[in-house]
N, C-alpha and C positions, 0 to 999 in steps of 0.2 A: 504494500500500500504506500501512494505519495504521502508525504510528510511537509510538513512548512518549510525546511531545510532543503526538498527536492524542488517546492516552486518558485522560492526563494534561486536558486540556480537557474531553474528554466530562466526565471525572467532576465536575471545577470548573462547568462548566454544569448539570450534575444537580444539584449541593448548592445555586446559589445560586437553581435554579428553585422548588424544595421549598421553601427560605426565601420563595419571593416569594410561591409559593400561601400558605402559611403564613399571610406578612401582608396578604395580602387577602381571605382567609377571612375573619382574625381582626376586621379591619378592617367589611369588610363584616356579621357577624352581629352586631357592635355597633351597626349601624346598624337592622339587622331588628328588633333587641331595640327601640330607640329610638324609630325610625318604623314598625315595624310589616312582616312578612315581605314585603308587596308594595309597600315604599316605591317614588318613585321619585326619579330624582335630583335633579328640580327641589325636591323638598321638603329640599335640603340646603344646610345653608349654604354661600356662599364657599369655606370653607377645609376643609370636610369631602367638597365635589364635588373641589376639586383633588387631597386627597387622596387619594381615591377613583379617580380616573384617572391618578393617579401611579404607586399600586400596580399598576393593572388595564395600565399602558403597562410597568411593568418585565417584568412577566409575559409580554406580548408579545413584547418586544426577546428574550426570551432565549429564548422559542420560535424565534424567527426562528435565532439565532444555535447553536441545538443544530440544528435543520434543512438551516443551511447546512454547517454540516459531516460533517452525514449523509450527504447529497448529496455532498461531498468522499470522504470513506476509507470508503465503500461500493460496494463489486463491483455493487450494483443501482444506484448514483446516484439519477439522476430517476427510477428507476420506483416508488421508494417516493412520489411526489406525487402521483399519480393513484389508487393501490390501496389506502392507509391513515390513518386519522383525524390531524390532525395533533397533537391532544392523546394518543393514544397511542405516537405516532413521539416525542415528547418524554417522555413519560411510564414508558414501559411497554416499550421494547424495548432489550434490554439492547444490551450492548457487543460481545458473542459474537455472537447474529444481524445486528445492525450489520454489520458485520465478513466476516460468513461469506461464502466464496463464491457468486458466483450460482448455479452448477448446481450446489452443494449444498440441499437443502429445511431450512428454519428451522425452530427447536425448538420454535416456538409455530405456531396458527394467528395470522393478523393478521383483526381486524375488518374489514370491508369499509368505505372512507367513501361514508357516505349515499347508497346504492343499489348498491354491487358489495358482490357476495357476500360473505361471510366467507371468507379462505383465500384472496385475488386480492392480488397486487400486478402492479397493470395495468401490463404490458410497450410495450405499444404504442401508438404516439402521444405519449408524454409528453412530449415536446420539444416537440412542436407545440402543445400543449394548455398548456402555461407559456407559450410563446410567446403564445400568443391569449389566456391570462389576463394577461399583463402589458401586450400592446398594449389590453386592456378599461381594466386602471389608467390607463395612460397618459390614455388619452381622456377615461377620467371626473374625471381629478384635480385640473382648474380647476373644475369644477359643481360647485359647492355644493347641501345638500340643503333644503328650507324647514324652518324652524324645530321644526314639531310633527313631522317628520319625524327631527329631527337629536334633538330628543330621546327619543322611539322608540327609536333606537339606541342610544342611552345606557344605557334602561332595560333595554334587549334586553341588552347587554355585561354591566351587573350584574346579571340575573339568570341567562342562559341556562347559565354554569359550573357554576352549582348542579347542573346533571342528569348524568346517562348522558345518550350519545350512540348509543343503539343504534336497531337499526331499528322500533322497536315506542315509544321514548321522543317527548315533547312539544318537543324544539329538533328533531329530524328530520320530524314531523308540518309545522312552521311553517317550514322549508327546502321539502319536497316544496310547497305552496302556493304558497308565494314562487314556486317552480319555475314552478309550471303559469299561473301570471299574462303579460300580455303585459309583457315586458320582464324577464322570470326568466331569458334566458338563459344568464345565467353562473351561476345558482345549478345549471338541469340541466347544466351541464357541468363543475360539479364532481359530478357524481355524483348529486344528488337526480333520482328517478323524479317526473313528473308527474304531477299526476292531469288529469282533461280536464276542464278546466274556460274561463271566459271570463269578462270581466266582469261579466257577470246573473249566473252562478253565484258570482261571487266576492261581488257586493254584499249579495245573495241572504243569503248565509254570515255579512256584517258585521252586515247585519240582525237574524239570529235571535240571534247572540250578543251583542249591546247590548240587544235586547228584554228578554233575559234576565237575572233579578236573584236570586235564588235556587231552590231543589231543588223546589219548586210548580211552578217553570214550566217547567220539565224534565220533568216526571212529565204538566203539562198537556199539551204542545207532542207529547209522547209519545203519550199517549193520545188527542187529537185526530186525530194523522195516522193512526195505528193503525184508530182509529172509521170515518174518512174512505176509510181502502182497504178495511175490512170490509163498509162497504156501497157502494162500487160491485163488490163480488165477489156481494153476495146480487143486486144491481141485474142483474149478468149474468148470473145463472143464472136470474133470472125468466123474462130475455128470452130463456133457452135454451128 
């Protein structure tokens, strides 16, 4: 059961996460302003990249730390890990649903994360599904990633916060692909739906979108394939 001691915390973790988004909003759009909305980190100095990751790790640490005590003085525990985004389990669920008993129903719907429905907090398996995501940590935590890779993530980390995270936005589009690739599969079991894809279709993908340089080649690339199915359709009714 919560205690005055545990809401006492919740609330001290909610105020210093608001401050932390705060200053890494503030932090980061002075940089968009500077370098340009699709900066990336490599183009920052020394001491603007540190602290750039300084803010974006406090951020972090106190996701982690309002989570795990969710996990503690909540009648659902783990099942909130599986069923709900973890930036709205920090963000957006108060103290009351926190709190509330399991087989009473919560005052909200909850978002579904990245592929469960809206209105699910996945009950089952969730023990097992942390389990297998932290023996994943384990195993990958001496591999380091290559270089252009490691910065990838960097620029993923400062820009992906910017969005919603719902199922129709641009960070779940680039999860569900991650997904469907050979080696996504920790991204589908946290929830991203794949789509069916392999690597021709993934290279395929990298292809058209590097070809690509402005709103001409969208409009060309459109109406070529467009042209291309219209006439193998007149092609087959000839030969009807």
């Amino acid at each position: 059961m919560a205690t005055k001691a545990d809401k006492k915390r919740w609330d001290d973790l909610h105020v210093a996460l608001e401050q932390a988004d705060a200053a890494f909003d503030g932090f980061d759009s002075a940089m968009r302003i500077k370098y340009g909305s699709s900066y990336q980190s490599s183009w920052l100095s020394a001491g603007q990249e540190k602290k750039l990751s300084a803010l974006r790790e406090r951020k972090y640490k106190l996701d982690d730390k309002i989570i795990a005590l969710l996990v503690k003085i909540s009648p659902r525990g783990e099942r909130w890990m599986t069923g709900a985004p973890t930036w709205w389990l920090t963000r957006k669920l108060t103290w009351e649903d926190a709190t509330r008993p399991a087989d009473e129903p919560l005052s909200v719907v909850v978002p579904g994360s990245y592929g469960n429905r809206d209105g699910t907090v996945t009950e089952r398996h969730a023990p097992a599904r942390i389990r297998s995501t932290r023996a994943t940590e384990n195993m990958m935590a001496n591999r380091k990633p290559r270089k252009a890779i490691q910065d990838l993530i960097e620029e993923l980390q400062s820009w992906l916060p910017n969005y919603n995270h719902g199922p129709d936005d641009y960070p779940t589009l680039l999860w569900r692909i991650l997904a469907s690739a050979p080696g996504g599969d920790r991204a589908e079991d946290m929830g991203y739906e794949s789509f069916n894809l392999g690597w021709q279709e993934i290279s395929q993908l990298g292809e058209v979108l590097e070809a690509i340089q402005d709103k001409r080649d969208i409009e060309d690339l459109i109406n070529g394939l467009i042209d291309d199915e219209e006439d193998e359709s007149e092609d087959d009714e000839e030969d009807d």
